[in-house]
C-alpha beads as a LAMMPS data file, in Angstrom:
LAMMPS data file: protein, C-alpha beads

305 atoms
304 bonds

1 atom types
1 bond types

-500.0 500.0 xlo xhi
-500.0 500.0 ylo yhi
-500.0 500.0 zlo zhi

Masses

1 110.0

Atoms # bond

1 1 1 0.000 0.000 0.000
2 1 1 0.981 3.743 -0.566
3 1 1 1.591 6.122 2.201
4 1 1 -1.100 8.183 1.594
5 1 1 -3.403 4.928 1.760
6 1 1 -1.571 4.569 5.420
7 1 1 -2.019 7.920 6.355
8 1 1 -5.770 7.517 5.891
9 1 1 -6.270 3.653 7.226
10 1 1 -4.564 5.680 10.640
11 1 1 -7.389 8.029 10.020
12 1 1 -10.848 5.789 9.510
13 1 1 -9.993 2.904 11.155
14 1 1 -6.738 2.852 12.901
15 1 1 -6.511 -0.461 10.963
16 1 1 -4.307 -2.960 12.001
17 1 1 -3.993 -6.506 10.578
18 1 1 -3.215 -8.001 14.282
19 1 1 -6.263 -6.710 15.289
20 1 1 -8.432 -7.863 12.645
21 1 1 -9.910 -11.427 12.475
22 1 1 -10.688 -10.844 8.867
23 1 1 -10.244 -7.454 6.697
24 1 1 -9.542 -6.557 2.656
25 1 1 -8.015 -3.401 2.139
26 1 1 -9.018 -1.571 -0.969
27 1 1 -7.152 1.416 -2.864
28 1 1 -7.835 3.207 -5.857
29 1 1 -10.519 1.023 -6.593
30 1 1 -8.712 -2.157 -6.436
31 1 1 -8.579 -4.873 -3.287
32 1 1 -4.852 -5.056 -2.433
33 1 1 -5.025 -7.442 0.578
34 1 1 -7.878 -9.690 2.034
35 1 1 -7.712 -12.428 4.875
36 1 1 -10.714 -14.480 6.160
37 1 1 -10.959 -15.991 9.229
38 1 1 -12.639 -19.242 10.510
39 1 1 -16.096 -17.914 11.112
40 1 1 -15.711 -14.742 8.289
41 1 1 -15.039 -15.571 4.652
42 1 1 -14.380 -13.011 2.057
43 1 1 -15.165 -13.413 -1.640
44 1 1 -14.342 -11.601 -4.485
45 1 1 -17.772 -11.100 -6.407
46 1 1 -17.124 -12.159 -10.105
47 1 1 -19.874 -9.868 -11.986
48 1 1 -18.988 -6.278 -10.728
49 1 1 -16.787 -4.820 -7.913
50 1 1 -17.079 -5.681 -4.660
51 1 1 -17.348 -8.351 -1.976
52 1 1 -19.683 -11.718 -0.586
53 1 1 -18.838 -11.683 3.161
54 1 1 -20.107 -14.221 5.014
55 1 1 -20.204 -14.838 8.659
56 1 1 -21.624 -18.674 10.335
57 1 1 -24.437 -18.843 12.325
58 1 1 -23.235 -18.313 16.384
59 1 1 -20.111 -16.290 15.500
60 1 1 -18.962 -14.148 18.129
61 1 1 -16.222 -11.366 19.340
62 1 1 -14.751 -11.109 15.926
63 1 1 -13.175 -7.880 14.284
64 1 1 -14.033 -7.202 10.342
65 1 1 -12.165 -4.287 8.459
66 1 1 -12.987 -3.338 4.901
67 1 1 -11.717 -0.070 4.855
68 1 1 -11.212 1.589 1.225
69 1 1 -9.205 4.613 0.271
70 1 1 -8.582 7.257 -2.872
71 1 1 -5.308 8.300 -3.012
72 1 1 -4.959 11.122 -5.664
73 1 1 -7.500 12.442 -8.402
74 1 1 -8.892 11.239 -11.650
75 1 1 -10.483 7.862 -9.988
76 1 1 -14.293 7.075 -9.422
77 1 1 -14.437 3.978 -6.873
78 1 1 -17.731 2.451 -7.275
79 1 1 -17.821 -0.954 -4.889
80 1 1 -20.595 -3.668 -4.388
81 1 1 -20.279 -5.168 -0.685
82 1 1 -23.000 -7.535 0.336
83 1 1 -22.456 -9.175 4.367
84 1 1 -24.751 -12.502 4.825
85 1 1 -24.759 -12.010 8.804
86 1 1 -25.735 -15.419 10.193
87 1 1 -28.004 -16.446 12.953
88 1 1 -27.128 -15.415 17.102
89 1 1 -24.105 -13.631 15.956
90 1 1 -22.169 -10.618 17.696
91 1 1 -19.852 -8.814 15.456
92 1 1 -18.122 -5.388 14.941
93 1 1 -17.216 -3.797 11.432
94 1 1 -15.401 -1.092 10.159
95 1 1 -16.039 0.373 6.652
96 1 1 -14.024 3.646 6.963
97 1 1 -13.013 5.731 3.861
98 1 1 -10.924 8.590 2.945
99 1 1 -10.944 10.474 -0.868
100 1 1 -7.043 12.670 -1.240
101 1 1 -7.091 14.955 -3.852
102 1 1 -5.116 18.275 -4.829
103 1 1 -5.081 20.268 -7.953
104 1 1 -6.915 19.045 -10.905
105 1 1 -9.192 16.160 -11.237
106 1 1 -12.132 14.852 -9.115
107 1 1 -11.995 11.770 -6.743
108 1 1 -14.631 10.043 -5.715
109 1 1 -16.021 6.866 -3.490
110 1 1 -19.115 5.334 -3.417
111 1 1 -19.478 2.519 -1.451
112 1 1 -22.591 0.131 -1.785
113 1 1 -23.021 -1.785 1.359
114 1 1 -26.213 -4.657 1.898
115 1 1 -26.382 -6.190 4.882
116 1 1 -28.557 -9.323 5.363
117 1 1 -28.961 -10.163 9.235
118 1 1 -30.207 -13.306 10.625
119 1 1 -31.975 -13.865 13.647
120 1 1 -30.811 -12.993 16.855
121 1 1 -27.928 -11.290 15.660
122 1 1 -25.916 -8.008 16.622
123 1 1 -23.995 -5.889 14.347
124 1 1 -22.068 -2.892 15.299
125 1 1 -20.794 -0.735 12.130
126 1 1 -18.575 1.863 12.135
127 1 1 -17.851 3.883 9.015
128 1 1 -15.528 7.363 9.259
129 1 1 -15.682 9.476 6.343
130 1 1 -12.662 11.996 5.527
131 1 1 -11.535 14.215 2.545
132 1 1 -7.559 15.233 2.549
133 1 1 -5.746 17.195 0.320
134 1 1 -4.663 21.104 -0.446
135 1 1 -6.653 22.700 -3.592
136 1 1 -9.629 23.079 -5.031
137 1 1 -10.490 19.741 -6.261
138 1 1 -13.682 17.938 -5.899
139 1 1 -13.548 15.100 -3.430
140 1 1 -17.288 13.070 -2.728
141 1 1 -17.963 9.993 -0.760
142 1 1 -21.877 8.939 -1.681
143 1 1 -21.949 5.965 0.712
144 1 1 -25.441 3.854 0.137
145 1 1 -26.284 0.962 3.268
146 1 1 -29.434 -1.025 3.043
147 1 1 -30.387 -3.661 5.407
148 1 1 -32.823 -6.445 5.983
149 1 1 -33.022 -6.663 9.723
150 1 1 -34.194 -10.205 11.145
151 1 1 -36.273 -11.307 14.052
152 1 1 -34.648 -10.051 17.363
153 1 1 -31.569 -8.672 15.442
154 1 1 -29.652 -5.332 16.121
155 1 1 -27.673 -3.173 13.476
156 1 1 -26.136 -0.466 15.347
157 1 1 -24.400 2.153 12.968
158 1 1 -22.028 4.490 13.898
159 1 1 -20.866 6.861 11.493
160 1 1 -18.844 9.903 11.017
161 1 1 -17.830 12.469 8.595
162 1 1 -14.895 14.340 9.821
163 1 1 -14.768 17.307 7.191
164 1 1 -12.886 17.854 3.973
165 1 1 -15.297 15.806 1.726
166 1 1 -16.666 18.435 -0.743
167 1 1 -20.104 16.655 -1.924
168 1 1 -21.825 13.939 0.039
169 1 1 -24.874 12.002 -0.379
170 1 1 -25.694 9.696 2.427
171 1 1 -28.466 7.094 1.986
172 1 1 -29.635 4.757 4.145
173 1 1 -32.430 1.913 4.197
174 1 1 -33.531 -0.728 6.278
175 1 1 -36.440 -3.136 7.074
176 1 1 -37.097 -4.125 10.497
177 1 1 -38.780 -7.461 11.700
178 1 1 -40.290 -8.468 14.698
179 1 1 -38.614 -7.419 18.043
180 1 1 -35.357 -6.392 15.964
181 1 1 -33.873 -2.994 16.403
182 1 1 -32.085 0.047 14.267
183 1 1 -29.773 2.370 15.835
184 1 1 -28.182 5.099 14.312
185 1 1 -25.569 7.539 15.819
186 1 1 -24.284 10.234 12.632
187 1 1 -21.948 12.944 12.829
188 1 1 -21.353 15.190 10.269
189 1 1 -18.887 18.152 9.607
190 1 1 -19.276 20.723 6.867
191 1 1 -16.867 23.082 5.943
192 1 1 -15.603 26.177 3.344
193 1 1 -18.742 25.418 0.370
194 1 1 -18.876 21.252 1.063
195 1 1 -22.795 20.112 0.836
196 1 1 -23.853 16.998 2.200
197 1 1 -27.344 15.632 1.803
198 1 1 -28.498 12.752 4.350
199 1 1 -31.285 10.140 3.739
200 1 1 -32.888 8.026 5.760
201 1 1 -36.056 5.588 4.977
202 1 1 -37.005 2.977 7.655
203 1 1 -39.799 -0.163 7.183
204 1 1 -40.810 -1.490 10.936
205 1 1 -42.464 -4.090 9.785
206 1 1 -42.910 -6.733 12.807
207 1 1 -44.466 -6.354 16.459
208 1 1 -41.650 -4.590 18.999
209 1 1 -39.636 -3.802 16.341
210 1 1 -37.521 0.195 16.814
211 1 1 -35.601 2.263 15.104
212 1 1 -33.788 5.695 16.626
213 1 1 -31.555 7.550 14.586
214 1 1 -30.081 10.391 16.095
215 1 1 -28.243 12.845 13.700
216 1 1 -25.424 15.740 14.965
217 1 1 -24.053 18.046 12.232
218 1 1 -22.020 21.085 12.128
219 1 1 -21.976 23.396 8.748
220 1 1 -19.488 25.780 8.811
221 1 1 -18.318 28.861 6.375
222 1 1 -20.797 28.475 3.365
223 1 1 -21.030 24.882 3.668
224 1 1 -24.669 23.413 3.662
225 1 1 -26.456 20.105 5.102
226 1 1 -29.859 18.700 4.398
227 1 1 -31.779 15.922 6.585
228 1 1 -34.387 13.746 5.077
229 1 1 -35.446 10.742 7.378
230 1 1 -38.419 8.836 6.618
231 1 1 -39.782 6.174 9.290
232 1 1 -42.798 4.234 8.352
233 1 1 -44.678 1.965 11.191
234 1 1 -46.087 -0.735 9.708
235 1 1 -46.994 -3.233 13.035
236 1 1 -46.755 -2.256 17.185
237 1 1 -43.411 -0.513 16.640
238 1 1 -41.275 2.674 18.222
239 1 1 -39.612 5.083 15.954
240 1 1 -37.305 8.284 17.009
241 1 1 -35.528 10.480 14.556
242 1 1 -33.889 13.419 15.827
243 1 1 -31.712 15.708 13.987
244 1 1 -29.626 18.599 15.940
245 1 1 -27.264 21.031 13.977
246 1 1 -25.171 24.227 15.108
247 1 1 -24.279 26.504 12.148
248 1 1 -21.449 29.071 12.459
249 1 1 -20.393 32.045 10.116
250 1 1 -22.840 31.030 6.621
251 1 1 -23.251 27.681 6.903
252 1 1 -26.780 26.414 6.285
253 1 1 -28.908 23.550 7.479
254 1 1 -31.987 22.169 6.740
255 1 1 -34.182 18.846 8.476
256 1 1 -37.106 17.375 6.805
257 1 1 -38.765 14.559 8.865
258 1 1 -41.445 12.153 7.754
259 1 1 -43.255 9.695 10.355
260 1 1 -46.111 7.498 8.569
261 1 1 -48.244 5.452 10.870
262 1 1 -49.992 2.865 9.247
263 1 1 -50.563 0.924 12.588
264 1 1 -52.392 1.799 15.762
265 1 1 -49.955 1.074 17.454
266 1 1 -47.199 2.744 16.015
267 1 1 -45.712 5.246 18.335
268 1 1 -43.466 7.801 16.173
269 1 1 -41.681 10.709 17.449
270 1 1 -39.182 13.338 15.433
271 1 1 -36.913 16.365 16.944
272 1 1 -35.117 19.088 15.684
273 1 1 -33.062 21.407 16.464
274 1 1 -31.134 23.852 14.643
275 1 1 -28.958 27.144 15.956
276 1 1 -25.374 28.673 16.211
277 1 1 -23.552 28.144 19.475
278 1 1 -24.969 30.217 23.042
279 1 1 -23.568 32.856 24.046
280 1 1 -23.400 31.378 27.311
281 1 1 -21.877 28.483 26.542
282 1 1 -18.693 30.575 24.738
283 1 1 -18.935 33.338 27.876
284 1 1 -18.451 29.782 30.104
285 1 1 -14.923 28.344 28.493
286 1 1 -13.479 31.996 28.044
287 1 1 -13.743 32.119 31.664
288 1 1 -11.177 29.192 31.576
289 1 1 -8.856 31.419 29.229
290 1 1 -9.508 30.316 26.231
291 1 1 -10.132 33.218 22.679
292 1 1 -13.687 32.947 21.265
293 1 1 -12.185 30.364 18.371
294 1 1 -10.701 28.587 20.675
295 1 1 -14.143 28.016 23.018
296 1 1 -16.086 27.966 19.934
297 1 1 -13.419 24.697 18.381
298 1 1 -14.373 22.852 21.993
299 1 1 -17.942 23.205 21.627
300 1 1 -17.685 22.056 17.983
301 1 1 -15.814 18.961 18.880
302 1 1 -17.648 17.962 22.125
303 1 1 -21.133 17.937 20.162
304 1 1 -19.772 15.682 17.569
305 1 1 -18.691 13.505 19.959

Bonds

1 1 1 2
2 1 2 3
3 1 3 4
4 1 4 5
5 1 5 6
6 1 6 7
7 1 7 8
8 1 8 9
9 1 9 10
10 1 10 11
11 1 11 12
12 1 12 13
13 1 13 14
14 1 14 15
15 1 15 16
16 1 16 17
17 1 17 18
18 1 18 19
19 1 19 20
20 1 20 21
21 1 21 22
22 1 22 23
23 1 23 24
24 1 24 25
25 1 25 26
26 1 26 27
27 1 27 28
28 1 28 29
29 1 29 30
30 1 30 31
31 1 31 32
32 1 32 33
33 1 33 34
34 1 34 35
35 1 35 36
36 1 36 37
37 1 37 38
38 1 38 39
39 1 39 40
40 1 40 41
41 1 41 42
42 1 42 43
43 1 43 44
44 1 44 45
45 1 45 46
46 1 46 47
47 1 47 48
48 1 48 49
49 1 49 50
50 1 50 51
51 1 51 52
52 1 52 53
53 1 53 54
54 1 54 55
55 1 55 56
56 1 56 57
57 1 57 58
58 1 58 59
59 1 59 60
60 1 60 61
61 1 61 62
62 1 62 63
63 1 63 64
64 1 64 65
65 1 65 66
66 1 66 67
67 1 67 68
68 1 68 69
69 1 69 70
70 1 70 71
71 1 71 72
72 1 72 73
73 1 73 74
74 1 74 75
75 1 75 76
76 1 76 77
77 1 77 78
78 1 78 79
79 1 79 80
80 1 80 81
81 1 81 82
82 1 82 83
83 1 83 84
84 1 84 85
85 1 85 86
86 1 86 87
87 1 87 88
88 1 88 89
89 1 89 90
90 1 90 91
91 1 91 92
92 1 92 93
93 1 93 94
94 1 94 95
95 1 95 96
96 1 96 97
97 1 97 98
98 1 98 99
99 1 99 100
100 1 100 101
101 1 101 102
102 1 102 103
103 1 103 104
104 1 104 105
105 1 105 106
106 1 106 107
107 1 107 108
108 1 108 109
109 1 109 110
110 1 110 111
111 1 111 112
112 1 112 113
113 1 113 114
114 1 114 115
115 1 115 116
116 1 116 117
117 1 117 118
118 1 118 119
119 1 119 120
120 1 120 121
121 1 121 122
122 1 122 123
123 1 123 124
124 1 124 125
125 1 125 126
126 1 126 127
127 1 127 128
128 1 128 129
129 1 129 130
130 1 130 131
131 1 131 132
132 1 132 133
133 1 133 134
134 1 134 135
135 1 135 136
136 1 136 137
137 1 137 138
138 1 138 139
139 1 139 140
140 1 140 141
141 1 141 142
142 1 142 143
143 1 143 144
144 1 144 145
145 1 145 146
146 1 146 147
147 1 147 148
148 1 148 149
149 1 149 150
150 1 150 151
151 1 151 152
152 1 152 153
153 1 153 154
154 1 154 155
155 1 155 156
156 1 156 157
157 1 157 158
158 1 158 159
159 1 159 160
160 1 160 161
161 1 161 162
162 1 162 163
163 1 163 164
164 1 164 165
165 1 165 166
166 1 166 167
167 1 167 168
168 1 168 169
169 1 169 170
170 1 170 171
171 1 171 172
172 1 172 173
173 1 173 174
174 1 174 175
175 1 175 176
176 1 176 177
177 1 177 178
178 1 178 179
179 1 179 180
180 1 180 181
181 1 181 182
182 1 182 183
183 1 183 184
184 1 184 185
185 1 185 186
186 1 186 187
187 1 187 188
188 1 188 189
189 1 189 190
190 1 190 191
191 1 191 192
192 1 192 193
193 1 193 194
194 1 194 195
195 1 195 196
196 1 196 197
197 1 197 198
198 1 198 199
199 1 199 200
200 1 200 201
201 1 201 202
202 1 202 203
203 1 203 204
204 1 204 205
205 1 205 206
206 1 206 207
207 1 207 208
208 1 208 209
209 1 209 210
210 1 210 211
211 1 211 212
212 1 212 213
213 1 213 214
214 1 214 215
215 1 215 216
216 1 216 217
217 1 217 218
218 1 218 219
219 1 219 220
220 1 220 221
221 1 221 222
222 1 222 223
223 1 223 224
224 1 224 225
225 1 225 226
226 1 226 227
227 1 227 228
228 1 228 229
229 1 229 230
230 1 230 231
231 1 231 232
232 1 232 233
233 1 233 234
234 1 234 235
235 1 235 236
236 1 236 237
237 1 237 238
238 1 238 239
239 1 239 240
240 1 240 241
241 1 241 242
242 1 242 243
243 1 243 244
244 1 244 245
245 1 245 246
246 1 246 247
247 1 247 248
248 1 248 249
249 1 249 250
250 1 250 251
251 1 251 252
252 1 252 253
253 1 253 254
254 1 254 255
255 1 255 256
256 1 256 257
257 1 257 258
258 1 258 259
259 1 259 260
260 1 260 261
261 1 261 262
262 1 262 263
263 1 263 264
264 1 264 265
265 1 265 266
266 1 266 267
267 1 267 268
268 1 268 269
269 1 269 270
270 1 270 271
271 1 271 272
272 1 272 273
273 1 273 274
274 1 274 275
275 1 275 276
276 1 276 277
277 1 277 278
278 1 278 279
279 1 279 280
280 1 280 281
281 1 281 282
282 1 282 283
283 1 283 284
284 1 284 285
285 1 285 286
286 1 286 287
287 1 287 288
288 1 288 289
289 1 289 290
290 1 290 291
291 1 291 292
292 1 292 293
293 1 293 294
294 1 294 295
295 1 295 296
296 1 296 297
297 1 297 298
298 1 298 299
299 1 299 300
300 1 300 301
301 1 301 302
302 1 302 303
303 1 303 304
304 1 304 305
């Protein structure tokens, strides 16, 4: 691998093959290492790019990385990863990605990720989104993550965009059956003229089956964010979607929710909540010495926590 491509593993995933019980490792839109494990296999798909990843019924404790990285401009990374999670599993994966370009031509990654979960199961995913690079050029992640969510099953995602990615469009879909669960925890970070558009569309589908998504962003300079989440109750289910944003200097920020009950006993709830920093809140950490940009940087980072 190229140092760039280390410099942003160190950034999305910290990856490390010693900690991994399986991983592939992809880089300019082309898989440069992969190792399965006992209970994970790995397999090239043979019609388009991308990955079969399949984990047995009962695994648990493992470590998957599939990390994939741009390393300089003039490359559109389109990938097709589909994970067959198997029954009264308990896993963790990391999907992080990072887009480096300068001067000149666009980069761009766009991950396709499909997650099939069997019953009973638990899946925590991590994903951290970064752009890097001096100049002007265009550097977009569109990540898209659908899920079919089985009986009693959890897909936790936790995902992050940690600035420098100039255009981002963020989709995500699931369907949730009886007594599973969806959790979402998203950060974003906006800066100079980036946009990023987020999409969410939920199907609870069974009895006691939840989703909660809870969405923090930051748009700074001119940058500008827009929230779409769509939840639709289809049996005795709980939704919550709530979207909170702080804009600073021009940045821009808007939150569209959607909550369809077509149940009696759905029971949907959305909040939003959109504003610069308090006063207050800056007047607080200057008392500790800090300048206004300082304060205001602490704030910034301890909300996107």
């Amino acid at each position: 691998m190229n140092e760039r491509t280390e410099e942003i593993l160190k950034i999305v995933s910290d990856w490390k093959a010693s900690s991994c019980d399986a991983y592939s490792i992809r880089e300019d839109g082309k898989g440069i290492a992969i190792r399965s494990s006992q209970h994970i296999r790995i397999v090239p798909k043979k019609d388009r790019p991308g990955l079969d990843i399949f984990v047995d019924d009962g695994t648990k404790g493992e470590r998957l990385a599939i990390p994939a990285c741009v390393t300089h401009g003039g490359i559109d990374d389109l990938v097709y990863n589909d994970f067959h999670i198997g029954k009264d599993c308990s896993i963790d994966i990391e999907a992080g990605c990072g887009v480096h370009a300068e001067h000149g031509e666009a980069a761009r990654h766009n991950g396709i990720h499909h997650f099939i979960i069997g019953d009973g199961s638990y899946v925590r995913y991590i994903e951290k989104h970064i752009g890097l690079g001096k100049g002007i050029a265009k550097r977009s992640i569109d990540p898209v993550t659908s899920a079919e969510i089985g009986n009693g099953s959890t897909l936790e995602i936790d995902s992050v965009q940690l600035g420098g990615v100039s255009q981002a469009k963020r989709t995500t879909r699931a369907t949730v059956a009886s007594s599973g669960s969806f959790v979402v925890h998203e950060r974003i970070l906006t800066n100079g003229d980036d946009r990023a558009i987020t999409e969410f569309s939920v199907d609870l589908n069974g009895d006691g089956s939840s989703v909660d998504i809870v969405s923090r962003s930051v748009a700074r300079d001119e940058s500008h964010q827009a929230y779409h989440s769509v939840i639709k109750g289809n049996a005795r289910c709980s939704g919550h979607s709530e979207c909170d944003a702080i804009i600073t200097e021009h940045g821009t920020v808007s939150a569209t929710p959607q909550l369809d009950a077509n149940d009696i006993d759905a029971s949907l709830i959305h909040e939003a909540a959109i504003g610069k920093i308090a006063g207050e809140q800056l007047l607080k950490l200057r008392t500790f010495g800090l300048t206004e940009e300082e304060a205001e940087e602490k704030i910034i980072m301890g909300f996107l926590k």
